[in-house]
C-alpha positions in Angstrom: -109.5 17.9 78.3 -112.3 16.7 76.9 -112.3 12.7 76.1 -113.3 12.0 72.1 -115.7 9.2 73.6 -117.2 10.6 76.2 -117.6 14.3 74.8 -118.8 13.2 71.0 -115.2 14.3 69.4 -116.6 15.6 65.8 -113.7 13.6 64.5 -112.9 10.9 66.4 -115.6 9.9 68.2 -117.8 6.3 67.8 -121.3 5.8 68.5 -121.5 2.0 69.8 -124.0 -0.7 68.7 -124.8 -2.0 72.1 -127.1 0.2 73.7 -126.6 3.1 71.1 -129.5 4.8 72.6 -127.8 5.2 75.9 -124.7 5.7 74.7 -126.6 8.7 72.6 -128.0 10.1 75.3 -125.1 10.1 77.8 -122.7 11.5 75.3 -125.5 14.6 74.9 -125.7 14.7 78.7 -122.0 15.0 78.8 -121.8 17.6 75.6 -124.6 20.0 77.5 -123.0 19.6 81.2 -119.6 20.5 79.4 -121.4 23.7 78.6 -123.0 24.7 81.4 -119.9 24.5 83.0 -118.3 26.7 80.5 -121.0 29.1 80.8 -120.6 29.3 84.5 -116.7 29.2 84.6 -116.9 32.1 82.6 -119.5 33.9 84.5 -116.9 33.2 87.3 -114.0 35.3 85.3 -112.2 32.0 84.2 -110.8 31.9 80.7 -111.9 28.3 79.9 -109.8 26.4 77.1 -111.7 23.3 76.2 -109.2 20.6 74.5 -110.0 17.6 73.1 -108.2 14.2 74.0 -106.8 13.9 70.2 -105.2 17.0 70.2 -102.6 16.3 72.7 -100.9 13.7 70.5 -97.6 15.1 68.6 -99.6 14.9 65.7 -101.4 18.2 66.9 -98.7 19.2 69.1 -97.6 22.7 66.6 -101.2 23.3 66.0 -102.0 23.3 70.2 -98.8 25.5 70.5 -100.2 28.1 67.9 -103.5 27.9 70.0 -102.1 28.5 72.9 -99.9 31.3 71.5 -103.0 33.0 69.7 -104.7 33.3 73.0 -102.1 34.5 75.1 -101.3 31.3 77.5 -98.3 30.5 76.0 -95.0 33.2 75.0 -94.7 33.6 71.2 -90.5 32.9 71.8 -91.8 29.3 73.6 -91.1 26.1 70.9 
């Protein structure tokens, strides 16, 4: 799960006014490592599933479920 601060959420994240130039660059540090690790999870065999914060909320909640239905981590009879 992926934090919409710390991983640049395309929806929901800010960019601070204090520092902003740190705060730019350790969000990009955090975006790249997140796919490096990906990458290499992969390589590895894992089936990586990258979630951001925001969309375990019940606002998201059927959208998640038809994710997780679509790619086979989740039975299609499951609410």
């Amino acid at each position: 799960m992926d934090g919409c601060f710390w991983h640049g959420c395309p929806i929901h994240a800010t960019q601070p006014r204090q520092n902003a130039k740190f705060w730019r660059d350790k969000i990009a540090t955090n975006q790249a490592r997140d796919r490096l690790v990906t990458r290499q999870l992969r390589a590895r065999g894992w089936r990586v599933l990258r979630l951001w914060e925001h969309e375990l909320t019940r606002k998201y909640e059927r959208r998640l479920l038809a994710r997780l239905r679509r790619i086979g981590l989740l039975d299609a009879s499951t609410a």
